[in-house]
MMTF fields as JSON, N, C-alpha, C and O atoms, coordinates in Angstrom:
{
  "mmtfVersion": "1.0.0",
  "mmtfProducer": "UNKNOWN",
  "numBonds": 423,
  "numAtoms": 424,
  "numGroups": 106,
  "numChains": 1,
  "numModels": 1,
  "chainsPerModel": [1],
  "groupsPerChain": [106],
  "chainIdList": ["A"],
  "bondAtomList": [4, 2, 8, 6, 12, 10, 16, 14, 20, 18, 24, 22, 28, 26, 32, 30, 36, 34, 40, 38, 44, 42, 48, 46, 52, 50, 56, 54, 60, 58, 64, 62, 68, 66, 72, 70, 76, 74, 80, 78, 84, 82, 88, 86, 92, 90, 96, 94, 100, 98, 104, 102, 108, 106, 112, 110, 116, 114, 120, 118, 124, 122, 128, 126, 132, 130, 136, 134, 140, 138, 144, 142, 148, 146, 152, 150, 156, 154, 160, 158, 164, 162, 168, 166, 172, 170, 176, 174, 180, 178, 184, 182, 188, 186, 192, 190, 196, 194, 200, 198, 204, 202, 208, 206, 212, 210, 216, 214, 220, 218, 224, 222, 228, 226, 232, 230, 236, 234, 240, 238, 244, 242, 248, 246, 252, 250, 256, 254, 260, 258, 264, 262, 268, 266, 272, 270, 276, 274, 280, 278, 284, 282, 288, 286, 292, 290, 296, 294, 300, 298, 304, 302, 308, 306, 312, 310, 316, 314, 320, 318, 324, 322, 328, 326, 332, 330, 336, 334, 340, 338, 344, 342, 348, 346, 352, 350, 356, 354, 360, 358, 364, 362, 368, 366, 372, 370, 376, 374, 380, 378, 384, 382, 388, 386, 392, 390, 396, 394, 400, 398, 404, 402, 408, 406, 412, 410, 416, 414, 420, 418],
  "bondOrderList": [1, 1, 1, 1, 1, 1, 1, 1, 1, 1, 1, 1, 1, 1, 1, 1, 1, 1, 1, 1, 1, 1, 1, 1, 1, 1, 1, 1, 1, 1, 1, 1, 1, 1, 1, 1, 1, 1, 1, 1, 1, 1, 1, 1, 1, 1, 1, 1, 1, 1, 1, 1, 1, 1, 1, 1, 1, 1, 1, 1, 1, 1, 1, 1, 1, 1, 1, 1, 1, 1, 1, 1, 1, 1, 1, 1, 1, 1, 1, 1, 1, 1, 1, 1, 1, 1, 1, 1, 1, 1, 1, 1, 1, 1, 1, 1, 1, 1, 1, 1, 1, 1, 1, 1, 1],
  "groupList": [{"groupName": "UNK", "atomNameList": ["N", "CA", "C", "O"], "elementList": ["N", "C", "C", "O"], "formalChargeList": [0, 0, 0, 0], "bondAtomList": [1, 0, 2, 1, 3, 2], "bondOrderList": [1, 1, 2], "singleLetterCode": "X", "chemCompType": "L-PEPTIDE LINKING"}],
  "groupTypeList": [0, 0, 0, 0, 0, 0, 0, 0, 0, 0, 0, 0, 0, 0, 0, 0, 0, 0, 0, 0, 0, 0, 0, 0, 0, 0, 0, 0, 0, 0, 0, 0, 0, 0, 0, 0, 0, 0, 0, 0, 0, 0, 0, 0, 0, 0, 0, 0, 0, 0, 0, 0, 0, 0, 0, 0, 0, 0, 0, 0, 0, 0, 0, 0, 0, 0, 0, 0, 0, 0, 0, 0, 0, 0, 0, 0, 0, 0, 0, 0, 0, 0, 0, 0, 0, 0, 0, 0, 0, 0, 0, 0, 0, 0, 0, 0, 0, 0, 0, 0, 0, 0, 0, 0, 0, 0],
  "groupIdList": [1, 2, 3, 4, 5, 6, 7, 8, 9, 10, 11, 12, 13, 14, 15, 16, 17, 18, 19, 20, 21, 22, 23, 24, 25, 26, 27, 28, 29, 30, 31, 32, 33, 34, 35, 36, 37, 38, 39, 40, 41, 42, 43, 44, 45, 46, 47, 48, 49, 50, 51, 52, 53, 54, 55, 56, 57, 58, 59, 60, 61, 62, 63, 64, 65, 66, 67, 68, 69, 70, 71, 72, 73, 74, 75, 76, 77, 78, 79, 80, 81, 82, 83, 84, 85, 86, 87, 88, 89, 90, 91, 92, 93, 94, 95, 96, 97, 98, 99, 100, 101, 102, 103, 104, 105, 106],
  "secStructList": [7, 7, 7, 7, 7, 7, 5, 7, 7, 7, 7, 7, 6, 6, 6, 7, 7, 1, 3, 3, 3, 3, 5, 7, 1, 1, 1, 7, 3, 3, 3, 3, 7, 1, 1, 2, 2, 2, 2, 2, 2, 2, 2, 2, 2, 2, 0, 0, 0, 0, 0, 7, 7, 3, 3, 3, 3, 6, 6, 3, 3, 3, 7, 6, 6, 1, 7, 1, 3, 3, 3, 7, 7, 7, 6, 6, 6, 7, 1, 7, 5, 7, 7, 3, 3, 6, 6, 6, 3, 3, 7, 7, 7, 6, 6, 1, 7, 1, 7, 7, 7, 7, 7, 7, 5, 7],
  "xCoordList": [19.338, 18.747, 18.21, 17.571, 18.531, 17.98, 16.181, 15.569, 15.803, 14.402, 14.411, 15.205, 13.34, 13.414, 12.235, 11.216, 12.458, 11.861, 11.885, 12.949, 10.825, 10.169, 10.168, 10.253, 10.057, 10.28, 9.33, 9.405, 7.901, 6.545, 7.486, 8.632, 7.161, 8.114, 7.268, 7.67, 5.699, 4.663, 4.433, 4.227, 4.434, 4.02, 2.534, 2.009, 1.94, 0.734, 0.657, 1.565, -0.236, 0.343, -0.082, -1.097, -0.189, -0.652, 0.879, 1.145, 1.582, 2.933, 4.097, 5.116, 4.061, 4.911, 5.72, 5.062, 6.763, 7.693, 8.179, 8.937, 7.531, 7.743, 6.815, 5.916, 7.065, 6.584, 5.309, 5.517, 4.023, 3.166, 3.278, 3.891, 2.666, 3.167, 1.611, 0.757, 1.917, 0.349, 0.926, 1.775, 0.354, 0.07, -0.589, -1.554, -0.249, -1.44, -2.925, -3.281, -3.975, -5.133, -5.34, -6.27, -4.604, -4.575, -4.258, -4.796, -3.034, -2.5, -3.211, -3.486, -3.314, -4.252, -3.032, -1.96, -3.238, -2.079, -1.477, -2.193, -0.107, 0.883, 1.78, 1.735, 2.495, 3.743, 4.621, 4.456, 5.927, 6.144, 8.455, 8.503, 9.7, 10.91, 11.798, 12.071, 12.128, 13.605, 14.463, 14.953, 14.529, 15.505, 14.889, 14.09, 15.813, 15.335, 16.044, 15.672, 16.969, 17.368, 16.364, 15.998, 15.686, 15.017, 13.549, 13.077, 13.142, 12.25, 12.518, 11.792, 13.492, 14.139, 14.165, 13.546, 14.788, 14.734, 13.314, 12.859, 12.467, 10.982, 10.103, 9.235, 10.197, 9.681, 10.288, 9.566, 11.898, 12.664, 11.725, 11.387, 11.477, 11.086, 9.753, 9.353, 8.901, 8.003, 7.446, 6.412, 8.208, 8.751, 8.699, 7.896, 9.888, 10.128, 9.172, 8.787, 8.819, 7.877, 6.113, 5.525, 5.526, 3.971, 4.26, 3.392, 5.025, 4.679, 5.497, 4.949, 6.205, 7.032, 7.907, 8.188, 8.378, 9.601, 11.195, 11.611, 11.781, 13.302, 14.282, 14.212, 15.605, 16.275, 17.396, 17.871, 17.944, 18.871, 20.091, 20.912, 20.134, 21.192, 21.378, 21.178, 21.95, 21.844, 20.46, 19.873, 19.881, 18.554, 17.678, 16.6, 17.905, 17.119, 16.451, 16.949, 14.618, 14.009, 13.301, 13.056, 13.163, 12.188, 11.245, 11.441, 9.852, 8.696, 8.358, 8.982, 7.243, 7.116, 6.965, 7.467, 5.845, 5.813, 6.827, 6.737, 7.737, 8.806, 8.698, 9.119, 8.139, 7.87, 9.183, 10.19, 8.833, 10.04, 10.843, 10.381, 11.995, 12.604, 12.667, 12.66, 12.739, 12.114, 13.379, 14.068, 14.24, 15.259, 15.025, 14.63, 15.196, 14.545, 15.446, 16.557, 15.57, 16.145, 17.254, 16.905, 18.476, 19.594, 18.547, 17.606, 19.045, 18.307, 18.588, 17.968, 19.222, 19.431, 18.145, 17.599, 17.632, 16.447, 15.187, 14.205, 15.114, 13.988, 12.9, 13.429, 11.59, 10.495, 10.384, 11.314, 9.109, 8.47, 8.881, 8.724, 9.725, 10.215, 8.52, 7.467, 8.924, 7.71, 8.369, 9.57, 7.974, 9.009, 7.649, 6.452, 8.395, 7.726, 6.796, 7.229, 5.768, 4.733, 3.823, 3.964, 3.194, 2.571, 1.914, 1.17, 2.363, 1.608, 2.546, 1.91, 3.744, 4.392, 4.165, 4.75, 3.038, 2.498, 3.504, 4.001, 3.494, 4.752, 3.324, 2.154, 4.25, 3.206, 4.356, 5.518, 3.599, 4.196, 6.04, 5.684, 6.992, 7.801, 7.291, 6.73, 7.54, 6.761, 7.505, 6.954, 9.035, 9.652, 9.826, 10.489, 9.128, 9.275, 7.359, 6.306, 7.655, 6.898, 5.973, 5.466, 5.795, 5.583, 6.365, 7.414, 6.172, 6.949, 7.518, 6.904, 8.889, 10.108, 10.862, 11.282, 10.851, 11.182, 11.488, 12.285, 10.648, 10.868, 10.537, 9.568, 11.928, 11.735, 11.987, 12.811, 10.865, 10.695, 11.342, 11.232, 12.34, 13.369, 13.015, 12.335, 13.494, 12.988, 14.115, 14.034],
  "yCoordList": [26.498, 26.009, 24.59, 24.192, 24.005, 22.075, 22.163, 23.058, 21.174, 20.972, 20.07, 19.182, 20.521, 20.156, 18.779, 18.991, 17.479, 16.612, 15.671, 15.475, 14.928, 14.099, 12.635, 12.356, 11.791, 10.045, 9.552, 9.844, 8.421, 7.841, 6.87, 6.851, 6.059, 4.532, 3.302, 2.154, 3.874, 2.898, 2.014, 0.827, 2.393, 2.245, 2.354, 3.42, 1.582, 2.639, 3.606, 3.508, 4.814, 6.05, 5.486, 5.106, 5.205, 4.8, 4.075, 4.019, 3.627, 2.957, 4.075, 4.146, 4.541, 5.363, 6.804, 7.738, 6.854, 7.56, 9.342, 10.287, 9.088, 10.465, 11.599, 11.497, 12.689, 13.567, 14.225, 14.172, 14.83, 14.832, 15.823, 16.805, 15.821, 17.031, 17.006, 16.165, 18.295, 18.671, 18.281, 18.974, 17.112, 16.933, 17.243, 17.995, 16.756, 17.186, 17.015, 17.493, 16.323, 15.782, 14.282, 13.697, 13.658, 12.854, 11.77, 10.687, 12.444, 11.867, 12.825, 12.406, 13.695, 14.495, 14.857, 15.205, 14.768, 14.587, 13.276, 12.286, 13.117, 12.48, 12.178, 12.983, 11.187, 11.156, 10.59, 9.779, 11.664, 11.617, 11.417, 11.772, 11.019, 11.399, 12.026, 11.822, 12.72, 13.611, 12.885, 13.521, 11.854, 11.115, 9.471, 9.022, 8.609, 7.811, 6.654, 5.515, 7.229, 6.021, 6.069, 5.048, 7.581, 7.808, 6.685, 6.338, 6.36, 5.624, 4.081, 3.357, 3.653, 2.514, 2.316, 1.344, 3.072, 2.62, 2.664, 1.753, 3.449, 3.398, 2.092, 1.715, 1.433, 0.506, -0.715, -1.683, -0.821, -1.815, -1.878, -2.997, -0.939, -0.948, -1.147, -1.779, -1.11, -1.572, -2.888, -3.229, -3.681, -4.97, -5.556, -6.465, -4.948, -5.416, -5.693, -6.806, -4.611, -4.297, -4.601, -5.418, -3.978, -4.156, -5.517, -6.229, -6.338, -7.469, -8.738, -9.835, -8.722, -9.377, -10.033, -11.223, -9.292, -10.048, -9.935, -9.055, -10.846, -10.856, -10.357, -10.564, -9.498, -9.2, -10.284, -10.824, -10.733, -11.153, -11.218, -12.134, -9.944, -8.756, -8.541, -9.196, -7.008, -6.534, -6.069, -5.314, -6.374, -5.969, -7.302, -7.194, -8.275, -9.708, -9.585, -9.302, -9.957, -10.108, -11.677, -12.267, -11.905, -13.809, -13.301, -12.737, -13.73, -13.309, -14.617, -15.673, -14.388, -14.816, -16.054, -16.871, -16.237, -17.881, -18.745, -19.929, -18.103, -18.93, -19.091, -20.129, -18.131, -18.366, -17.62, -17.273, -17.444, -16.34, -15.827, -15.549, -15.669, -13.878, -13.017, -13.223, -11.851, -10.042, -9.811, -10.249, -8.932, -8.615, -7.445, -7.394, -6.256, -5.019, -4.434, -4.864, -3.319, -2.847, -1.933, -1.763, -1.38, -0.6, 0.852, 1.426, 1.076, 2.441, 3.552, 4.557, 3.65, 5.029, 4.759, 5.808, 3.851, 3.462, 3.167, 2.834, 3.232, 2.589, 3.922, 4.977, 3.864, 4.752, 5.462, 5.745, 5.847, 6.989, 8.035, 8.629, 8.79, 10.614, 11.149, 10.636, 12.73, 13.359, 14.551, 14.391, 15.388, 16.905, 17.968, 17.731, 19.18, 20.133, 20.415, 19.996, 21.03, 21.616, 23.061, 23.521, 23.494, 24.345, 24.723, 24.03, 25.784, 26.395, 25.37, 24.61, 25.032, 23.993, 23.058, 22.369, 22.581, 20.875, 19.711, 19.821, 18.989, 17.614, 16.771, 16.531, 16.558, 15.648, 14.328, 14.53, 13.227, 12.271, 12.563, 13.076, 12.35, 12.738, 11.934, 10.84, 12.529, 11.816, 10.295, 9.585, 10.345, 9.528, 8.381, 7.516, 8.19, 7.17, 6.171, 6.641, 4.871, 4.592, 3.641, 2.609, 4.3, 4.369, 3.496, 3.079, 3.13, 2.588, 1.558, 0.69, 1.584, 0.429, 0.688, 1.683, -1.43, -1.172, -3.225, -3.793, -3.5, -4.643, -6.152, -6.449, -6.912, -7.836, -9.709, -10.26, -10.125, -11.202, -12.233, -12.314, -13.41, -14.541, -15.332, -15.066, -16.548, -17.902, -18.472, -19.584],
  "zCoordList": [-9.361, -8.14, -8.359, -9.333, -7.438, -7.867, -7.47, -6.887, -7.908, -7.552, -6.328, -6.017, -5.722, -4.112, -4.3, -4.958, -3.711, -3.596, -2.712, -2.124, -2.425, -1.46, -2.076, -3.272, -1.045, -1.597, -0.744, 0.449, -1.405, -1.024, -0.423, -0.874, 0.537, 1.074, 0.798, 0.608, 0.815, 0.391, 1.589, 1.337, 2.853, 4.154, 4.352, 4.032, 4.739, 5.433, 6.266, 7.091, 6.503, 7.341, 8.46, 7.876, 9.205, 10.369, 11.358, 12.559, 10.108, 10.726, 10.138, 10.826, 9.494, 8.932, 9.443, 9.903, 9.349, 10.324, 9.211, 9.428, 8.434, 7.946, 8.267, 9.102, 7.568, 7.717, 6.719, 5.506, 7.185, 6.314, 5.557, 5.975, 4.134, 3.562, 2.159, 1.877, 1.676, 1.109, -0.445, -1.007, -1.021, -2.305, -3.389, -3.251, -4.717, -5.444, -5.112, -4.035, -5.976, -5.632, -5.987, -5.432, -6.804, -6.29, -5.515, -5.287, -5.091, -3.455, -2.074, -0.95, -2.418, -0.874, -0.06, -0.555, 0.982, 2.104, 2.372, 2.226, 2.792, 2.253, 3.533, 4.463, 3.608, 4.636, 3.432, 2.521, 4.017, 2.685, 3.493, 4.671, 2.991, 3.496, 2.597, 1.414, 3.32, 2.707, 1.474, 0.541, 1.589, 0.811, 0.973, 1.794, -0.48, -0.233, 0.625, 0.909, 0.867, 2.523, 3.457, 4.038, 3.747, 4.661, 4.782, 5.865, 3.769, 3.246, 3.341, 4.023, 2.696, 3.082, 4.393, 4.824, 5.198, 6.901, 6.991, 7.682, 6.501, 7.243, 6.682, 7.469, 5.569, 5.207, 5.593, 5.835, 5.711, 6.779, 8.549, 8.937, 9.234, 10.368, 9.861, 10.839, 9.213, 9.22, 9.128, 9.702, 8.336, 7.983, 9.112, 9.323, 10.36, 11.336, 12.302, 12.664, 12.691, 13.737, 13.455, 14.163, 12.552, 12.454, 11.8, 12.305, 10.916, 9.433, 10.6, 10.494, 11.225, 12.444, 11.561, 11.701, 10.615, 9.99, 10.621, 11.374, 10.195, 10.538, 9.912, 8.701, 10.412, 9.628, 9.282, 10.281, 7.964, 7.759, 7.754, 7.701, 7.824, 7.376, 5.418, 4.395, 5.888, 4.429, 3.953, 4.728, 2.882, 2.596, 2.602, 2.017, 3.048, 3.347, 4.579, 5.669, 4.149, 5.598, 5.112, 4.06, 6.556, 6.161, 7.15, 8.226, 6.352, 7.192, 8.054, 7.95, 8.951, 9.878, 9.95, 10.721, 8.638, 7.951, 7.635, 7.309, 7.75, 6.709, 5.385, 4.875, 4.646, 3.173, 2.567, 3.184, 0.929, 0.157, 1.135, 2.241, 0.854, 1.644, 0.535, -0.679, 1.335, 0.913, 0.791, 1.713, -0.558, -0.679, -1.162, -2.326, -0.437, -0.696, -1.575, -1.266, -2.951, -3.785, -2.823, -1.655, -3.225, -3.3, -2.559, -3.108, -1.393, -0.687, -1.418, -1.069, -2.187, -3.546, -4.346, -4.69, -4.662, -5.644, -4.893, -5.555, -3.853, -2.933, -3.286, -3.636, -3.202, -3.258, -4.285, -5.039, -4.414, -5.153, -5.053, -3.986, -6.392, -6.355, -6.242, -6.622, -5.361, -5.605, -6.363, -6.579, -6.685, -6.65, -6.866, -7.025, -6.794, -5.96, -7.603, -8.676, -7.482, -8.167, -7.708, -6.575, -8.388, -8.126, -6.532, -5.838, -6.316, -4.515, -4.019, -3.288, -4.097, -3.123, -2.954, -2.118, -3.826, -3.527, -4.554, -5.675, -3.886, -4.647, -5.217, -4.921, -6.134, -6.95, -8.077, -8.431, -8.343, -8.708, -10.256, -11.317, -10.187, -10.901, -12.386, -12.448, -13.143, -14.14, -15.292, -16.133, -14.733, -15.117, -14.632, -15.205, -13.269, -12.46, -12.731, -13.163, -12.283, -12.754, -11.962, -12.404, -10.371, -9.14, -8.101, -8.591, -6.907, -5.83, -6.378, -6.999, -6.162, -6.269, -4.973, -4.382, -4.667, -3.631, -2.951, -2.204, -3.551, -3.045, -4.103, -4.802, -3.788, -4.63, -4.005, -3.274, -4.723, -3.599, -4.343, -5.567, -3.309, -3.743, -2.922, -1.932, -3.28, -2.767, -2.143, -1.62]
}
């Protein structure tokens, strides 16, 4: 049987399009996506919409300033693994070495 797991997008919850789910203690409660494309689109729309950045196309955004552009990592690699733990709670995977996700170019 595979181990069942969850991906952090590193959104704030307040903008964030996933679903909440019960963590260890020291994450608490969580919005948390299925996969990590799912995450990628949610931190892309966030970008968009709350940060008023532009899309480039591809994984390139230019923020509002005109400063760096945001070249976000490969959506297979985007976010934090959680995987399942004790009483059903997800808690951090221990090989990962927290949110990856975005890398900034000039």
């Amino acid at each position: 049987m595979a181990r069942k797991y969850r991906v952090l997008c590193g959104v704030p919850e307040e903008h964030c399009i996933g679903g909440a789910l019960s963590t260890d203690q020291r994450l608490g409660t969580a919005k948390c996506h299925g996969g990590h494309s799912d995450a990628y689109r949610c931190y892309a729309r966030y970008l968009i919409r709350a940060k008023g950045f532009t899309w480039l196309g591809g994984r390139d955004y230019r923020p509002p300033d005109g400063g760096p552009i945001r070249i976000l990592t490969k959506k297979i690699r985007f976010g934090s693994r959680l995987t399942t733990g004790k009483f059903d709670r997800f808690m951090p995977e221990k090989r990962e070495a927290g949110n990856r996700g975005v890398i900034i170019s000039c």
